[in-house]
C-alpha positions in Angstrom: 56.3 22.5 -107.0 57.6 20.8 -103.5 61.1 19.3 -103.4 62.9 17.4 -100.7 66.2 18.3 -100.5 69.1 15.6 -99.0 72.6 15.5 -99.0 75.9 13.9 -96.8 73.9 10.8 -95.7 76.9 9.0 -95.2 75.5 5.4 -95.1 73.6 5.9 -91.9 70.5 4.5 -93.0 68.5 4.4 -89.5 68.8 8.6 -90.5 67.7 8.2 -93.7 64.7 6.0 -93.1 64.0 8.4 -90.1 63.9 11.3 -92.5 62.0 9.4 -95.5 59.3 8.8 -92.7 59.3 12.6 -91.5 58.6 13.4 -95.3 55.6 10.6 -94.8 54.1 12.8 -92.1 54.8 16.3 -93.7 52.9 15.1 -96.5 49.9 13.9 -94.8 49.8 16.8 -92.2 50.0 19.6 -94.8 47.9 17.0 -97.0 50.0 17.8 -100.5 52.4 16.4 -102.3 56.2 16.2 -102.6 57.1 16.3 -106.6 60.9 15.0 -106.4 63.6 14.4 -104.1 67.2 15.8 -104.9 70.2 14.1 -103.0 73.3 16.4 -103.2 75.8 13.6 -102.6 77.9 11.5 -100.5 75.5 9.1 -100.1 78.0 6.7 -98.5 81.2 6.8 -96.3 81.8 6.6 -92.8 78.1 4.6 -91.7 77.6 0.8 -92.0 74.8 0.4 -94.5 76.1 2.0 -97.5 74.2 -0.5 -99.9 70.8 0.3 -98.2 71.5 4.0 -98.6 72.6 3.4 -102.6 69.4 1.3 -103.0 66.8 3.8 -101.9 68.5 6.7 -103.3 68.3 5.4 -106.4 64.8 4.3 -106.3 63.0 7.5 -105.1 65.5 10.5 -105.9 65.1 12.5 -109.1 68.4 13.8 -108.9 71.4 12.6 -107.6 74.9 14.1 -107.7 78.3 12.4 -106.8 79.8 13.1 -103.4 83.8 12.8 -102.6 82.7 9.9 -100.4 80.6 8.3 -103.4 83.7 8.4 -105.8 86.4 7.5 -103.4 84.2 4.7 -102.6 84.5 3.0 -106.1 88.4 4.0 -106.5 87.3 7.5 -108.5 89.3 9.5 -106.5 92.5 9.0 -104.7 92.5 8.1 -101.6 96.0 9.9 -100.7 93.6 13.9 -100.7 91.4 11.7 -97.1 92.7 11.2 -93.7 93.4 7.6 -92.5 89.9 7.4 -91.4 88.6 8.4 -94.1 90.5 6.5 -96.7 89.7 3.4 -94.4 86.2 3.9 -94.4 86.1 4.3 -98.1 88.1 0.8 -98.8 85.4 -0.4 -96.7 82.6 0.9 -98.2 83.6 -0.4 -101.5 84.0 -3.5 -100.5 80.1 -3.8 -99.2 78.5 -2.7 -102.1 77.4 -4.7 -105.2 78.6 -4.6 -108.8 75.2 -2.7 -109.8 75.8 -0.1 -106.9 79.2 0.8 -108.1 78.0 1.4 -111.5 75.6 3.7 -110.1 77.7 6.1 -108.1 80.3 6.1 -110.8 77.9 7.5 -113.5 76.8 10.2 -111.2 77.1 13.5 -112.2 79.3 16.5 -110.8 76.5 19.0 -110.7 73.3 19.8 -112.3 71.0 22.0 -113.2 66.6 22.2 -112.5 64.8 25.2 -113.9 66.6 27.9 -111.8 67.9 25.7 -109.4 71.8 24.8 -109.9 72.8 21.4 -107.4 76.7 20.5 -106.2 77.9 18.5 -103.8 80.8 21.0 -102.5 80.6 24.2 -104.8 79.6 25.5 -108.6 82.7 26.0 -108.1 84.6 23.0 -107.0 81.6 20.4 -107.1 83.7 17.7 -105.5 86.3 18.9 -103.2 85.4 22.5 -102.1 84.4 23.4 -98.8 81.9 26.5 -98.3 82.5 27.5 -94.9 82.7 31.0 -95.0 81.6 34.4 -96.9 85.6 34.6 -98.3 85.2 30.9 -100.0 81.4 31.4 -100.9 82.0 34.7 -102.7 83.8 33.7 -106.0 81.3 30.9 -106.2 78.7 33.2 -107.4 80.2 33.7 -110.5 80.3 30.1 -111.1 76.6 29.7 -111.7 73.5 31.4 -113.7 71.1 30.5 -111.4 69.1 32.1 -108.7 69.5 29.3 -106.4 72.4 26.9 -105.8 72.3 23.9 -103.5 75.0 22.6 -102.0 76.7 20.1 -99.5 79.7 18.6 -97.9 79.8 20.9 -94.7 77.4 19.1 -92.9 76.3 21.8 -91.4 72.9 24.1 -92.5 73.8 27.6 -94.1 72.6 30.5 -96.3 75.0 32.3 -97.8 72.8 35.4 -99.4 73.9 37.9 -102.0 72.2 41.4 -104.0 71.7 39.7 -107.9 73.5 43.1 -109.3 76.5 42.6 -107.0 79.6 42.9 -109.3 81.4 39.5 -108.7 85.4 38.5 -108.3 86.2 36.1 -111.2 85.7 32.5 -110.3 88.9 30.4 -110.8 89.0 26.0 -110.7 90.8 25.5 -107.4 92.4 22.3 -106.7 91.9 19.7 -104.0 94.3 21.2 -101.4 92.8 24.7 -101.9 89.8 24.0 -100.9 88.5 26.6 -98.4 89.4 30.2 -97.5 90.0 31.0 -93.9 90.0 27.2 -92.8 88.6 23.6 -92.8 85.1 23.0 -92.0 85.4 22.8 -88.1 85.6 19.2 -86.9 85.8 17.2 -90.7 88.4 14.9 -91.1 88.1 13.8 -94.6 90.6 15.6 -96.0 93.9 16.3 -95.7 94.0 20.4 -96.4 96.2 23.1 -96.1 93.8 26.3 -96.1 95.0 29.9 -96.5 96.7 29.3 -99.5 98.1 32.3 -101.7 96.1 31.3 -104.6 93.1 31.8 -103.0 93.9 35.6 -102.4 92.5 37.2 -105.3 89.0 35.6 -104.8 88.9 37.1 -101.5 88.5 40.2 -102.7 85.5 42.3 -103.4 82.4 42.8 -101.4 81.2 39.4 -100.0 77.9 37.4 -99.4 76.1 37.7 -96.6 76.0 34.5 -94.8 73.3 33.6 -92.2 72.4 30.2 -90.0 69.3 29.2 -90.7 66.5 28.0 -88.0 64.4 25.2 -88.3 61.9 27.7 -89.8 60.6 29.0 -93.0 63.2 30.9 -95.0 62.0 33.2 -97.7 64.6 34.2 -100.2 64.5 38.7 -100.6 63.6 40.0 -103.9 66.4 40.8 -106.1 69.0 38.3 -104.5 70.8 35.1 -105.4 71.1 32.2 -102.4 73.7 29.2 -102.1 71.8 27.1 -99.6 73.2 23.4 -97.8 70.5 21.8 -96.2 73.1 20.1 -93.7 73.4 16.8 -93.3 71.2 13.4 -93.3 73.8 10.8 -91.9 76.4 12.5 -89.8 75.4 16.4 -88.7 78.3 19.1 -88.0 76.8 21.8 -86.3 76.1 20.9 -82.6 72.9 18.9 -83.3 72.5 15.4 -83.8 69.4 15.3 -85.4 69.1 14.4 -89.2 69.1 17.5 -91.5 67.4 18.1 -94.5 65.3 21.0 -96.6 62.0 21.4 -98.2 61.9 23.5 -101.2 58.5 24.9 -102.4 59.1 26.9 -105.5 55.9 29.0 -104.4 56.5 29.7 -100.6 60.3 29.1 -99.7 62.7 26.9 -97.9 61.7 24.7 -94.9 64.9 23.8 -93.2 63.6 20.2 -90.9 65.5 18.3 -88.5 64.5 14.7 -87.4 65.6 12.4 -84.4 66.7 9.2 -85.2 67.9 5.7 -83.8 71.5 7.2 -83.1 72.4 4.2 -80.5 71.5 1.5 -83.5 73.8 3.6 -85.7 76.4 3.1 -83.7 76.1 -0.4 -82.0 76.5 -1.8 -86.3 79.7 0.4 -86.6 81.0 -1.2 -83.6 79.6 -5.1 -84.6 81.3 -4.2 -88.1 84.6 -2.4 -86.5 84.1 0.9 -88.1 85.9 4.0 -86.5 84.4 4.4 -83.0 85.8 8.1 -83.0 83.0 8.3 -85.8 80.7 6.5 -84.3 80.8 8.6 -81.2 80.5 11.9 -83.0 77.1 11.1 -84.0 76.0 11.4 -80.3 76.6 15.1 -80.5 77.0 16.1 -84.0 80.1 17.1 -84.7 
């Protein structure tokens, strides 16, 4: 079985369309077949199509689950946990998309679960609001699902975070919005307004932790006897340095296939400008961050 794995598109759909046609060629170059396309969330929020985005999602993915952007986007969430930009971007976004669209991303689900496969948008933990950033945050998280794979979003940015199945495990505990990550913010968000190192996040820290490695735009092959929390990174709005749309190939019988695509970034960006949407946003698509 071949899945295509998508999350954070963040209504940029010039990156979406450039990755559904980078699927197109995978497909006919390795002449097989993709069985079902999972999106991990936020499939709006911050990019000026955000109907186009909710359209094709739900026509071709499988699975979808809800993103903080998705829910603060139909009035789900308050809007007093984002930054200014973020909260304006969200009024925004729900005031673009249709009646039927809102439905939609309001009956989407927190997190799910495929054969062995678990899907979040932040954490098993924290599906909404929590940030894996770190080995400290990503730890506790194992507890928090049964499992051998968990995929997960929110960071924008691609990372494995890799640990032994018979590793005893701290207890997992719900954290709330605020405590969200463990040793900091995902460098360079601003959707939230967070205060990390919080005491209450102490006693998850302990423990031996997960390894946690960056993937390439390779192959990766998960080690016998070991659990994975994988993000893909992002479609719409990349965090790690690289501008190019990010997403994952999962083949159940060879491994994970981390891709990244180029995309119209300049058309992005002259429709956030025609529609006044944040140009600080707009501009951080040129480098991705």
């Amino acid at each position: 079985m071949r899945y295509v794995i998508l999350a954070d598109i963040h209504g940029n759909y010039e990156a979406l369309i450039a990755v559904l046609r980078d699927i197109e060629a995978f497909v006919s170059e390795q002449r097989t077949t993709i069985d079902q396309i999972w999106c991990l969330g936020d499939i709006v929020g911050y990019g000026p199509q955000p109907s186009e985005c909710v359209r094709t999602v739900s026509e071709l993915c499988a699975i979808v689950i809800a993103g903080n952007h998705d829910w603060a986007a139909i009035g789900k969430l308050d809007l007093d946990e984002f930054t200014g930009v973020a909260a304006n971007s969200a009024e925004w976004t729900g005031e673009q998309l249709t009646p039927k669209e809102r439905i939609y991303l309001r009956q989407l689900p927190e997190r799910e679960r495929s054969g062995d496969v678990t899907l979040a948008h932040g954490s098993p933990l924290n599906p909404i609001w929590e940030y894996l950033t770190s080995p400290v945050g990503a730890t506790p998280n194992f507890s928090a699902f049964g499992t051998t794979f968990c995929l997960v979003g929110h960071t924008h940015v691609p990372s494995i975070f890799l640990m032994p199945a018979d590793a005893p495990l701290p207890p997992s505990a719900p954290l709330t919005p605020r405590a969200l990550t463990a040793g900091g913010i995902n460098p360079g968000d601003s959707d939230l307004m967070v205060f990390p190192d919080l005491p209450e996040l102490a006693p998850l820290a302990t423990g031996p932790l997960c390894e946690q490695i960056t993937p390439t735009q390779a192959l990766w092959v998960l080690p016998e006897r070991h659990r994975v929390i994988i993000n893909p990174g992002s479609v719409g709005q990349p965090r790690d340095g690289d501008p190019r749309a990010a997403y994952l190939i999962y083949d159940t019988d060879v491994g994970f296939e981390f891709r990244r695509v180029e995309y119209n970034i300049a058309a992005t960006q002259r429709r956030m400008a025609e529609l006044g949407l944040s140009p600080r946003m707009a501009a951080r698509l040129t480098h991705g961050v």
